[in-house]
C-alpha positions as CSV (number, residue, x, y, z in Angstrom):
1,X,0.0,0.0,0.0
2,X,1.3,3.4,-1.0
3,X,2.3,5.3,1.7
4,X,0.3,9.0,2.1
5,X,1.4,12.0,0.4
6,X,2.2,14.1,3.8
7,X,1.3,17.6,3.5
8,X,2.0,20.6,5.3
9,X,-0.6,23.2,5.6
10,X,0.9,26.7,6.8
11,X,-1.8,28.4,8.9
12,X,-0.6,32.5,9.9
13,X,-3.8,32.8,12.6
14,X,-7.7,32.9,12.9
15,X,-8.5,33.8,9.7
16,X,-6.8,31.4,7.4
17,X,-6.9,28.5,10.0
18,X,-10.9,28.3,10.0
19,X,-11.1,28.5,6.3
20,X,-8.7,25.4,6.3
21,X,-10.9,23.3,8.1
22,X,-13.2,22.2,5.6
23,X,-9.5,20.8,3.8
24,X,-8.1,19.5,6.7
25,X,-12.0,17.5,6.8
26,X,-11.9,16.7,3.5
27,X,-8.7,15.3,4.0
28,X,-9.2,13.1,6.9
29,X,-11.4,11.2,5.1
30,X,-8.9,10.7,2.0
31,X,-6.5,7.8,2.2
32,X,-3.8,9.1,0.2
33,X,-3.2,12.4,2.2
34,X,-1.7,13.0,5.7
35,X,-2.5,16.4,6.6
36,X,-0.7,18.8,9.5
37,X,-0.6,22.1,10.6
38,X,2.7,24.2,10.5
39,X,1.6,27.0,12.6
40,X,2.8,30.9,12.8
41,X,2.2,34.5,13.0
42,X,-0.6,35.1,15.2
43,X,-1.5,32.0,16.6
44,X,2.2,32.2,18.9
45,X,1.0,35.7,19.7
46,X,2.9,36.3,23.2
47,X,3.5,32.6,23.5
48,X,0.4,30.1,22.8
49,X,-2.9,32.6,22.1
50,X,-6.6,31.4,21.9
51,X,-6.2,30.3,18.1
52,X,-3.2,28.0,19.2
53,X,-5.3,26.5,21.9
54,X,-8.7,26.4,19.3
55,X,-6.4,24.3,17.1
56,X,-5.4,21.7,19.8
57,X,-9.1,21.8,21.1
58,X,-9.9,20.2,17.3
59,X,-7.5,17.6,17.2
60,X,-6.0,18.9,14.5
61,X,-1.9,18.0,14.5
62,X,0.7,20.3,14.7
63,X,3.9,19.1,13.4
64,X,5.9,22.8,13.6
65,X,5.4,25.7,15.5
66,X,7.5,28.4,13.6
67,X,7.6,32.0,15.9
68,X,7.8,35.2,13.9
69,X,8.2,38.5,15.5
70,X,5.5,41.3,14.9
71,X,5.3,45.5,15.4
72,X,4.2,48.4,14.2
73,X,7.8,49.9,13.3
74,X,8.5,50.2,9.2
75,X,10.7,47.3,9.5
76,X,8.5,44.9,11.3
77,X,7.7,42.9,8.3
78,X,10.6,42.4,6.4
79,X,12.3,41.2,10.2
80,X,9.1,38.9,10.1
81,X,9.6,37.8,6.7
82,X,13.4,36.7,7.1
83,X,12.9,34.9,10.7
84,X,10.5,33.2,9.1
85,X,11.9,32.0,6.1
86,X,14.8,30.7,8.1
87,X,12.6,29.1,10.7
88,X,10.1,27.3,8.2
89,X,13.7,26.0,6.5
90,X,14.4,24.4,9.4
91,X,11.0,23.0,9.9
92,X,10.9,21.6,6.4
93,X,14.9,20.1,6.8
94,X,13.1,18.4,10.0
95,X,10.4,17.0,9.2
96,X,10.3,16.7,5.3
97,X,6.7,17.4,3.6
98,X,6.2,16.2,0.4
99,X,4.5,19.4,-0.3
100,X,3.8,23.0,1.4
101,X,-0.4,24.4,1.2
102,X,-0.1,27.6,1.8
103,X,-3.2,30.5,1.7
104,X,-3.6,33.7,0.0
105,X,-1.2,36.7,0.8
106,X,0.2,37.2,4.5
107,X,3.7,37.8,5.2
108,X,4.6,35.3,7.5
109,X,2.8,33.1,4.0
110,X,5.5,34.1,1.8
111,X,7.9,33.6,4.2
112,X,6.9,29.8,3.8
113,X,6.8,30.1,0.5
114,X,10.3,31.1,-0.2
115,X,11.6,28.9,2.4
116,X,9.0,25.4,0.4
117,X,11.0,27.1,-2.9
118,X,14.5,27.0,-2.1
119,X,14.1,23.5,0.1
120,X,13.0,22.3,-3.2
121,X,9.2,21.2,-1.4
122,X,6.5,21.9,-4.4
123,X,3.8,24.2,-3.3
124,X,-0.1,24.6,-3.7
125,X,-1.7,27.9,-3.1
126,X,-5.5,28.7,-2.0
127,X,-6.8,32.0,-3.1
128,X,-4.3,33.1,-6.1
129,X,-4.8,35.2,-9.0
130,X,-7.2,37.9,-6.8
131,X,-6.1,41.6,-6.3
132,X,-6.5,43.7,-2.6
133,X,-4.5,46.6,-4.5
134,X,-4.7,48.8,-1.1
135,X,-2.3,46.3,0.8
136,X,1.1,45.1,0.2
137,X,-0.4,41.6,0.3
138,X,-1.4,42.0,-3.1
139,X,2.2,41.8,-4.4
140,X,2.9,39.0,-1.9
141,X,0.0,36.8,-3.5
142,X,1.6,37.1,-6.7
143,X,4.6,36.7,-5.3
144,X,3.8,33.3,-4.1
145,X,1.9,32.7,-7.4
146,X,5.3,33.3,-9.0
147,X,6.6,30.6,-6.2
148,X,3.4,27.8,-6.5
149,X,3.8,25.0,-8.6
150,X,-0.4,24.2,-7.7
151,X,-3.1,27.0,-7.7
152,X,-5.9,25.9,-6.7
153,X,-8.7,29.4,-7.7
154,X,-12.0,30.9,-6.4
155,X,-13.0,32.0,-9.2
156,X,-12.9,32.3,-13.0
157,X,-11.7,35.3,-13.5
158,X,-9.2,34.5,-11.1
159,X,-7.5,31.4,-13.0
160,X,-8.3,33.3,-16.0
161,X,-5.7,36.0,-14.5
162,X,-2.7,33.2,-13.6
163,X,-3.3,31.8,-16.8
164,X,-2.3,35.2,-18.6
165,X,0.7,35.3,-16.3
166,X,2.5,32.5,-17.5
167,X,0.8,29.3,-15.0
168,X,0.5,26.6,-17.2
169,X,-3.4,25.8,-17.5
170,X,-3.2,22.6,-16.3
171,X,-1.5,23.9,-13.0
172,X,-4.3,26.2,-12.4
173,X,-7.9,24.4,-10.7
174,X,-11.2,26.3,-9.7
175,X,-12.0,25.1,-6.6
176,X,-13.8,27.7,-5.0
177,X,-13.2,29.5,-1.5
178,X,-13.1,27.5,1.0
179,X,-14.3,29.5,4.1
180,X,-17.9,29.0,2.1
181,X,-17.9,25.5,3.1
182,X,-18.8,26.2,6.7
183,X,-21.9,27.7,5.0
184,X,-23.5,24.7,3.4
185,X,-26.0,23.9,6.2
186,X,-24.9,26.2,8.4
187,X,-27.1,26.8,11.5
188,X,-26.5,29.9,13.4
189,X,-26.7,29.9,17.3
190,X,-29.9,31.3,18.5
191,X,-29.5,34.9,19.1
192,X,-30.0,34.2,23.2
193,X,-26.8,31.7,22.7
194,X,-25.1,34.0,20.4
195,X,-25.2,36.9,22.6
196,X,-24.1,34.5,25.8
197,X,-21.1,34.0,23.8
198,X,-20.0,37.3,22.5
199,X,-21.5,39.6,25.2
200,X,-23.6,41.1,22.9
201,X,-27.2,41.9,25.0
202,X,-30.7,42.6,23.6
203,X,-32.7,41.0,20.1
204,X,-32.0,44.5,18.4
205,X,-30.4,45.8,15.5
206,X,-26.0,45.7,15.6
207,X,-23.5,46.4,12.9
208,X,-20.6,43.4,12.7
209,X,-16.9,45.5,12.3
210,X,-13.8,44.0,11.3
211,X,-11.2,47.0,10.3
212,X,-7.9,45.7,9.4
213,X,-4.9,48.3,8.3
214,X,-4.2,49.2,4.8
215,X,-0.5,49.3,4.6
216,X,-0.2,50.8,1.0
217,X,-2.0,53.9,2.3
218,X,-0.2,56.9,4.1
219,X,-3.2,57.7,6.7
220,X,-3.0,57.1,9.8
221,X,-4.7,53.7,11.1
222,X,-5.9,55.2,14.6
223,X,-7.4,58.4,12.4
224,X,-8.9,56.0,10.3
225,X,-10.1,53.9,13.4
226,X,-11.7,57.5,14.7
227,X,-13.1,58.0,11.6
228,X,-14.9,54.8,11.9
229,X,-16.2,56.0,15.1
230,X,-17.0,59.3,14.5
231,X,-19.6,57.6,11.7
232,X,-21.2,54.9,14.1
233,X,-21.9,58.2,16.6
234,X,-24.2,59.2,13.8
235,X,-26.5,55.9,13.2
236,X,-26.3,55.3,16.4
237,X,-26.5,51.2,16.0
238,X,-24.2,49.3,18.6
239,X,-21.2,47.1,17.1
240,X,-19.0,43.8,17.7
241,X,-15.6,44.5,16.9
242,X,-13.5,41.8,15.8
243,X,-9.5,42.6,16.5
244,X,-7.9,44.1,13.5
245,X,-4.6,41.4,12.3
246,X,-1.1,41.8,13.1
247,X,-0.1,43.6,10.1
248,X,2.0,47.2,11.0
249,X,-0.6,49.2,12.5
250,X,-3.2,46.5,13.8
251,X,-2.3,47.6,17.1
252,X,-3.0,51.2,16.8
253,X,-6.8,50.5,15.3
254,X,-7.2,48.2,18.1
255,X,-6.2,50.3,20.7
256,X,-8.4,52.9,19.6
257,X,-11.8,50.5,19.1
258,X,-11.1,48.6,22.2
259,X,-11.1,51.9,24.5
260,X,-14.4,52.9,22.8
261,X,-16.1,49.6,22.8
262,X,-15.3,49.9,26.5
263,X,-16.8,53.6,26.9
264,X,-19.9,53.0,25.1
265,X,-20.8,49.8,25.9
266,X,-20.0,47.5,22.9
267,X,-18.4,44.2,22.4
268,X,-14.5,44.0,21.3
269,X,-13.7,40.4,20.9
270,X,-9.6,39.4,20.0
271,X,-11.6,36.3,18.2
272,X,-14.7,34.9,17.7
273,X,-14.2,31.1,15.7
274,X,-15.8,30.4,12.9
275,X,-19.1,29.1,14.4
276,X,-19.5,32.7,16.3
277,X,-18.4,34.5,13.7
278,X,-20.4,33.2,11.1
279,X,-23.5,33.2,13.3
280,X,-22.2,37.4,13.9
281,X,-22.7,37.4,10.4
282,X,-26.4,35.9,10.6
283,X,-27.9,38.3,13.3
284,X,-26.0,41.1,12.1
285,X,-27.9,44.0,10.2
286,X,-24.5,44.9,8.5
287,X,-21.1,44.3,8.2
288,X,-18.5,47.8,8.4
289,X,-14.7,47.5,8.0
290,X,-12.3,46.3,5.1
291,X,-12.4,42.4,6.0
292,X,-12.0,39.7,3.1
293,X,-14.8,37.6,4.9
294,X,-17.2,40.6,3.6
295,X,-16.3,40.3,0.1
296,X,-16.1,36.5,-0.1
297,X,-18.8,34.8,2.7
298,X,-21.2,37.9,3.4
299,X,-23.0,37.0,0.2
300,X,-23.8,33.6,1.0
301,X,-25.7,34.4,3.7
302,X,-27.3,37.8,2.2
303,X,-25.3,40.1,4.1
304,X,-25.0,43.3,3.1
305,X,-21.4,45.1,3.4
306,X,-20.1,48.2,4.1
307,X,-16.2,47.8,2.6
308,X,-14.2,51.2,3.6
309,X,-10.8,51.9,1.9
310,X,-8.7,50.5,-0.8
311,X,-8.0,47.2,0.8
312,X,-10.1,44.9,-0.9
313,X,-9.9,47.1,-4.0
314,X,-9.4,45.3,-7.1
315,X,-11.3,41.4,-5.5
316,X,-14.6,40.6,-7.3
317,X,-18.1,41.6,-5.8
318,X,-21.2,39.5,-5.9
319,X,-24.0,42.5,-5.3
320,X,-23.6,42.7,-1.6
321,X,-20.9,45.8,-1.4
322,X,-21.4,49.1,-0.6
323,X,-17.6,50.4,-1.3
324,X,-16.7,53.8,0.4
325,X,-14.1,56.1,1.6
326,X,-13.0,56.3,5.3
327,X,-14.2,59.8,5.8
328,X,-17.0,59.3,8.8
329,X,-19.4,61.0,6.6
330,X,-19.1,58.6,3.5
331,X,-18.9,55.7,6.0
332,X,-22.5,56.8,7.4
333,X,-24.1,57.3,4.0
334,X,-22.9,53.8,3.4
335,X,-24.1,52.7,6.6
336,X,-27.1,53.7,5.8
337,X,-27.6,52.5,2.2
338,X,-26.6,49.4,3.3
339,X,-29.1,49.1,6.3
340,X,-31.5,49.9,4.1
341,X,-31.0,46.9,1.0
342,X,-31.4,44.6,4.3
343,X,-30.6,41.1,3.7
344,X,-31.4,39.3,0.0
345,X,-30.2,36.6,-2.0
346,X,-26.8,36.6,-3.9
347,X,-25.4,34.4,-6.4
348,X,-21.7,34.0,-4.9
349,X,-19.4,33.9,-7.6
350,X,-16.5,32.7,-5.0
351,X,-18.3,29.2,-4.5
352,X,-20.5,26.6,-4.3
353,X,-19.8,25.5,-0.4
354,X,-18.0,22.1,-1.9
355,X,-14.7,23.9,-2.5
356,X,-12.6,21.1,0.5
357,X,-13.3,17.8,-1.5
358,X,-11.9,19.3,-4.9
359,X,-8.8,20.9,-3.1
360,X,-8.1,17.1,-1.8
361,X,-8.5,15.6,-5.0
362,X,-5.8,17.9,-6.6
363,X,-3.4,17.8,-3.5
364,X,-4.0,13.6,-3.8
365,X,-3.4,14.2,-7.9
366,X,-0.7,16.9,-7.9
367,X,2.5,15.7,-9.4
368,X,5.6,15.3,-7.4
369,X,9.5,15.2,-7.8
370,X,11.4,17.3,-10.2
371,X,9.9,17.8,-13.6
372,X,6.9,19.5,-11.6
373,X,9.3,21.9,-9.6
374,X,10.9,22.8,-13.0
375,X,8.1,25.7,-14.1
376,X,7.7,27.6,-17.1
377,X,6.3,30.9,-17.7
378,X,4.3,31.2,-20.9
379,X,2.2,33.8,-21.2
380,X,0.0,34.0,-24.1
381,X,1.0,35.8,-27.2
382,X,4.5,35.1,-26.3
């Protein structure tokens, strides 16, 4: 019997860890693959943090913990990104994957990336070929698409784009977005249980906010996060913040929304889990901030989104968006539009909610050795 193909799937905090779980589920039930987690960035926050302990509380293995620094000073990432290339070398020299999964665009991502790349370990990449042209992420992803020898795509448009980069087409597989999987029979908590989770009180109206920095932008996060604010003083709806992420100036937004969460009575929660979150997403009127999980999953469940900023500019909408500046006036108008469409259906171009089985079944097919880490770059017309 052929031994399993062991993969290891790099997970950088909340975020990307619960939209692996439907692959790591998948894959559990597939003979040929032996899934762990190689885990980073957020989820060794100041040691072990909650997302750390939420992964040993499923059962999920961990076969490397790899530390990376974080701060808000202008060199924080690159330090990030070279401690963690050398500390994912070491964890791949260890322990000796036959291939790297890696998601999306993070730094402490690439860092795995280049590390997979130059230990000669092929990599396949989740969520390639979109664009977030307001972050630096967005050259990251293509970085990594530059580094993948799998892409396994969202959407059309986005395999369409890797194709006229040079990907070979057969290298390049629609799956769909994974984090929609949780959706297929989802069940949300009932609003009593929900709010004995989060804290939140009452059956009334809230607004869901997720505001994450956007480092290609010269503003200010902490203006930005007043901003914000000044716009919720106007509608007058109370929010659940979720934390802002550990890129260069995360902190200062969260200081900022914590301390007012705190003076007017609101809930500021460091993590939800996908359960909570996505049963945030059910009671919520509205969700305000510049979170992927409002472009990609907020349609599936009817949603409507206020996205502020340039962040997210550039990724494909399916109806539910309301796109604004980050002046507190524009932010209310949106508010306000957006609390007005009310929930409706959306066709989700990101998905069908069966994206985990087809990512298995090209990580169980995906060529290894050599020839496949040998790639060409072909665009067409060339």
């Amino acid at each position: 019997m052929t031994a399993p193909r062991c993969i290891a799937v790099v997970t950088t905090g909340r975020a990307d860890y619960g939209l692996f779980v439907p692959v790591l589920e998948a894959a559990a039930a597939c003979d040929a693959l032996d899934l762990s987690l190689y885990v980073t960035g957020a989820h060794l926050a100041g040691g072990h943090g909650p997302s750390f302990d939420r992964i040993i509380a499923d059962g999920w293995p961990i076969t490397a913990s790899v530390p990376i620094p974080s701060g808000d000073h202008p060199g924080a990432m690159g330090e990030a990104i070279a401690e963690g290339v050398n500390g994912f070398t070491g964890a791949l020299i260890t322990h000796e994957p036959d291939a790297v999964l890696v998601l999306g665009d993070r730094f402490e991502t690439i860092a795995a990336a280049l590390a997979a790349s130059a230990c000669a370990v092929p990599i396949a990449h989740l969520h390639g070929g979109e664009i977030t042209a307001g972050a630096v992420d967005n050259q990251f992803r293509y970085a990594i698409t530059a580094l993948a020898n799998l892409h396994l795509v969202a959407t059309e448009r986005a395999r369409a784009r890797l194709i006229a980069m040079g990907e070979s087409r057969d290298s390049v597989k629609r799956t769909g977005a994974p984090g929609l999987d949780h959706l297929t029979g989802f069940k949300p908590m009932p609003r009593a249980e929900f709010n004995a989770s989060t804290g939140m009180t009452g059956e009334g109206v809230f607004l869901l906010v997720t505001l994450h920095p956007t480092t290609l932008d010269d503003t200010d996060p902490a203006a930005q996060a007043r901003e914000l604010l000044a716009a919720f003083d106007k509608t007058g709806a109370p929010c659940l913040i979720t934390a802002a992420n550990q890129d260069p100036g995360g902190g200062a937004i969260n200081a900022v929304l914590r301390a007012a969460a705190r003076d007017r009575g609101w809930v500021f929660a460091d993590a939800l889990g996908p359960g909570v979150y996505h049963s945030a997403m059910h009671h919520a009127a509205a969700m305000v901030g510049n979170s992927s999980s409002g472009i990609i999953e907020a349609a599936t469940l009817g949603l409507p989104v206020v996205n502020i900023g340039e962040r997210q500019a550039g990724r494909e909408r399916s109806g539910n968006v309301i796109d604004c500046g980050h002046g507190a006036d524009e932010i209310g108008d949106a508010i306000g539009q957006a609390l007005a469409m009310g929930r409706r259906e959306y066709a989700n171009l990101y998905g069908d909610g069966h994206a985990g089985p087809r990512i298995v079944d090209a990580l169980a097919a995906m060529p290894l050795g050599a020839p496949f880490l040998r790639k060409r770059f072909e665009p067409p017309g060339l």
